[in-house]
N, C-alpha and C positions, 0 to 999 in steps of 0.2 A: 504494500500500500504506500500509495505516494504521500506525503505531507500535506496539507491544502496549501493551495496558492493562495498567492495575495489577492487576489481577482475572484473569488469566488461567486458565485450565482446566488440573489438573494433567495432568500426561503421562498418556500409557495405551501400556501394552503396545505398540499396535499401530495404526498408522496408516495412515492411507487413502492410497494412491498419491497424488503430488502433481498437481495438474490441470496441462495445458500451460498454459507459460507460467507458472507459479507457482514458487518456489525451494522447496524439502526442508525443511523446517528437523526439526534434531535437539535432544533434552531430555539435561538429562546426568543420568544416572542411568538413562536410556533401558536395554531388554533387546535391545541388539544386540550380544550376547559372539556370536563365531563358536566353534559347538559342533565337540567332535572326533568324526568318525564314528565309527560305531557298528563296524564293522568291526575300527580299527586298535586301540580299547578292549577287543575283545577276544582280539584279540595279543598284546595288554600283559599280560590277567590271567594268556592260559597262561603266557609267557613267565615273570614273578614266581611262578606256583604251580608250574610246571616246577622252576624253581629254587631255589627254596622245597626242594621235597620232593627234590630230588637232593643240597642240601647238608643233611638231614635223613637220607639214606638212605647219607650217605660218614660220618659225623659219628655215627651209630647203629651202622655197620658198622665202623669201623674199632676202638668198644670191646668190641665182641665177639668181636673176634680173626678175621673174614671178610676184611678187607682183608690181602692179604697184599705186604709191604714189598716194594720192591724190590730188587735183590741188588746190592751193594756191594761194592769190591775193599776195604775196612775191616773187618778183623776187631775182631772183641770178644777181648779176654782171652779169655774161656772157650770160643772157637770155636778156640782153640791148644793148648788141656788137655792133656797126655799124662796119662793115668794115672799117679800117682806121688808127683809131686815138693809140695807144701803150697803153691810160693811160684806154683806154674805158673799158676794160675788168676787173679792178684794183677796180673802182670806185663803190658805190653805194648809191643810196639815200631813206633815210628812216625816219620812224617820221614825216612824212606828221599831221601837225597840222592847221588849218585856225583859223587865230586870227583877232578881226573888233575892230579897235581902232579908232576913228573922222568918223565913216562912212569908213573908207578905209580898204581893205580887205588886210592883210599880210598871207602870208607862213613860216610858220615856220617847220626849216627839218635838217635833219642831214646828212652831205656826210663823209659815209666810205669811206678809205684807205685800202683796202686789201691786198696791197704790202711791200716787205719789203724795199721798197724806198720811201725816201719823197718825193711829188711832189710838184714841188711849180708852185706858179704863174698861178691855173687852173682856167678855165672859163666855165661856163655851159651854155645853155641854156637849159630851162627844158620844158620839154609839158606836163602841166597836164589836165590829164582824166579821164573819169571814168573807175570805173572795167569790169561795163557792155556794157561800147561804143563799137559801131562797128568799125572796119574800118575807115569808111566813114564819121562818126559822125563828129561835128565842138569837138574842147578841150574846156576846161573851161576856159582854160588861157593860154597861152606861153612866156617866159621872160625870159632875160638874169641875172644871179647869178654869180659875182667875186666872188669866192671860196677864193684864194689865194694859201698862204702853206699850205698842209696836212701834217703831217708828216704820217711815216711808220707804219701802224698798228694802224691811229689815226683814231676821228672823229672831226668833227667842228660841230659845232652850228652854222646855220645861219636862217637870218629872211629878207624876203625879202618881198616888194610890190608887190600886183598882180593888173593887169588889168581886169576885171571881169563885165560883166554887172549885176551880181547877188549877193544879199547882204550873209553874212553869213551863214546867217539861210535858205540860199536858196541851197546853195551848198551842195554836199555829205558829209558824216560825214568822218571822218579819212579810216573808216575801207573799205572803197569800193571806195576810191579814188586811184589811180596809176599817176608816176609821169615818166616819161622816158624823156631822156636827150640825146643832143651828146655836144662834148669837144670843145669849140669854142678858147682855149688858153691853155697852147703854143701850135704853130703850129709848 
């Protein structure tokens, strides 16, 4: 085999089988990429346009008010409203805790301010229940809570006694208790 000249023949596309007994030789720049079939390029495009138009179609849907939310053991302030009281709508309570200290069962819970007014001087009574009660079901407990002042956009800490025939470890755990309230002060 000769050496290559300086003058050599650029590459071409496409080259003639090597004869026996001859070596391969490759050009670099050469067009030997391995292509992706044709097949799995088109798996790809539904796949991408599938989901393309399904986050198109939750994303369009869901500002139209078609997607409907899922249901939540969270109430809003306003899913508690009694007819009535001005502060009821404003108010909420959250952080349902059960703490057993001497054998005696407490409440510990947090009442939001949603307003940009302080309220003072409020009084709760609260009815707790479970998430799953019916209706008709007896509550676990019902008891009067002096709140006091909230201020505007605050919360309070409070920890109250409950009356309970059922020791702690008898009651629902946090996440499946619900506590609904109406405003017993000011009137």
């Amino acid at each position: 085999m000769d050496a290559p000249s300086a003058w050599a023949p650029p590459p071409q596309a496409y080259s003639a089988p090597p004869q026996p007994g001859q070596q391969e030789v490759y050009y670099i720049g050469a067009n030997n990429k391995k292509r992706m079939p044709p097949w799995l390029g088109a798996v790809l495009a539904i796949v991408v346009l599938g989901g393309g138009l399904f986050g198109l179609y939750k994303y369009v849907g869901s500002r139209n008010g078609t997607d409907t939310p899922a249901s939540s053991t969270l109430e809003t302030p306003g899913e508690q409203a009694i007819a009535g009281h001005p502060y009821q709508k404003h108010l909420e309570l959250a952080a349902l805790r059960l703490i057993e200290s001497d054998k005696k069962v407490s409440l510990r819970f947090s009442v939001v301010n949603h307003s940009a007014a302080d309220l003072a001087g409020v009084g709760l009574r609260v009815t707790l229940t479970t998430t799953a009660a019916a209706p008709g079901d007896a509550p676990l407990s019902v008891f009067d809570a002096k709140v006091g002042d909230v201020g505007a956009y605050d919360v309070k800490e409070m920890e109250v006694p409950i009356k309970t025939a059922k020791r702690v470890y008898e009651l629902p755990d946090w996440q499946f208790m619900k506590a609904s309230f109406e405003i017993t002060a000011p009137k």
